[in-house]
N, C-alpha and C positions, 0 to 999 in steps of 0.2 A: 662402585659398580660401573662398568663398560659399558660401551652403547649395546653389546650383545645380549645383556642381561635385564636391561629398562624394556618396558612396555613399550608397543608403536606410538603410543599418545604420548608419551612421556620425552619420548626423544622429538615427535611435531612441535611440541610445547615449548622444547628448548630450542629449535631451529627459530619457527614463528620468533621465540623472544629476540633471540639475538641478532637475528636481519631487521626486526622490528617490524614485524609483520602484523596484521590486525585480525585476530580470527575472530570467524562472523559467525554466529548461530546460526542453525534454517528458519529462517522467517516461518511465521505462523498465522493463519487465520484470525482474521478479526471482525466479530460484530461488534458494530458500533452503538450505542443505543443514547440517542437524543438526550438530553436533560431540557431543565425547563427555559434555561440561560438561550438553549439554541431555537427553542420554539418562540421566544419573547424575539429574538434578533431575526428568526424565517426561514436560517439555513445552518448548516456547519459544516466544517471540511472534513471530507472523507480523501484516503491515503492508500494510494495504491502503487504495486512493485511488481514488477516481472523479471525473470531471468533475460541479459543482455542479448546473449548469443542463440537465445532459441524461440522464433518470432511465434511460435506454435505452443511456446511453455504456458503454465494457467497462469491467469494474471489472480495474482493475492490479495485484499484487502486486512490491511496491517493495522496497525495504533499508532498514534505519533509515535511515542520512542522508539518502534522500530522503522521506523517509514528515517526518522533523524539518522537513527545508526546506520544508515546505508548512504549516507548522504556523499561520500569519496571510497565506494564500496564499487568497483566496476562491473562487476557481478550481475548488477542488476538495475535495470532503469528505474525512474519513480515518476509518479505525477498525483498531485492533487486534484480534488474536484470540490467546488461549491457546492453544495446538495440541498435545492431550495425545499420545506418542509412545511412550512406554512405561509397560506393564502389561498385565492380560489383556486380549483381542480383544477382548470386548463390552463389558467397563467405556471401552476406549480410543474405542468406536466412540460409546458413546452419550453420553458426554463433549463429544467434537465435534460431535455431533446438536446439544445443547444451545448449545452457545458459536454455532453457527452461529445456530438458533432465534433467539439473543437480539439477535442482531444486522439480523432481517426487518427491523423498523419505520424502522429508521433506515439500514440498508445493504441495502435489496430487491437480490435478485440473487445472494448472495453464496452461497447451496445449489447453485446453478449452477456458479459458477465452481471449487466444490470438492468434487466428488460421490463423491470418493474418501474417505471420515472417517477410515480407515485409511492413509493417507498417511505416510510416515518410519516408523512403529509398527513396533514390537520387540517380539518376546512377553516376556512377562518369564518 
């Protein structure tokens, strides 16, 4: 069969293969949901990804394996966050004030996407 006769996917698949290129799925949406491990420890990382080149793109919250698979992906930036969930209201709230703060310069957006600081939190 000729390249005239293959599918468009079929001949990307053989291009990607033989430059050694890495083809990346569209990242996906991800809630994350505490387990007991994370409320015994107070916090857990939460995994977030944006498109590189478009400062206005949604910013995504992913799962580890996909937050990893982007890791030499230029595509797209990443950044972690510590997500304090148990202790008192105000220590928990202003915890995630700060974790967010730290992340303006280099993750703009991301007070937006998470306006709740109280989020998972547990009183203690």
């Amino acid at each position: 069969m000729n390249n005239l006769q293959k599918p468009q996917s079929q001949i990307y698949r053989g291009i990607a293969k033989k430059s050694g290129s890495l083809v990346i799925s569209t990242p996906t949406q991800y809630v994350p949901m505490p387990d007991i491990e994370d409320y015994t420890r107070g916090w857990f990382l939460r995994y977030f990804i944006r498109k590189t080149n478009d400062v206005n793109a949604p910013i995504l919250e992913v799962n580890e394996n996909q937050y990893e698979a982007l890791y030499n992906v230029k595509y797209y930036i990443r950044t972690t966050i510590r997500w304090k969930i148990y202790g008192p209201r105000e220590e928990v709230s202003e915890t995630n004030a700060k974790i967010i703060d730290l992340t303006k310069y280099d993750f703009p957006g991301l007070s937006s996407r998470l306006p709740n600081l109280l989020q998972y939190w547990e009183r203690k």
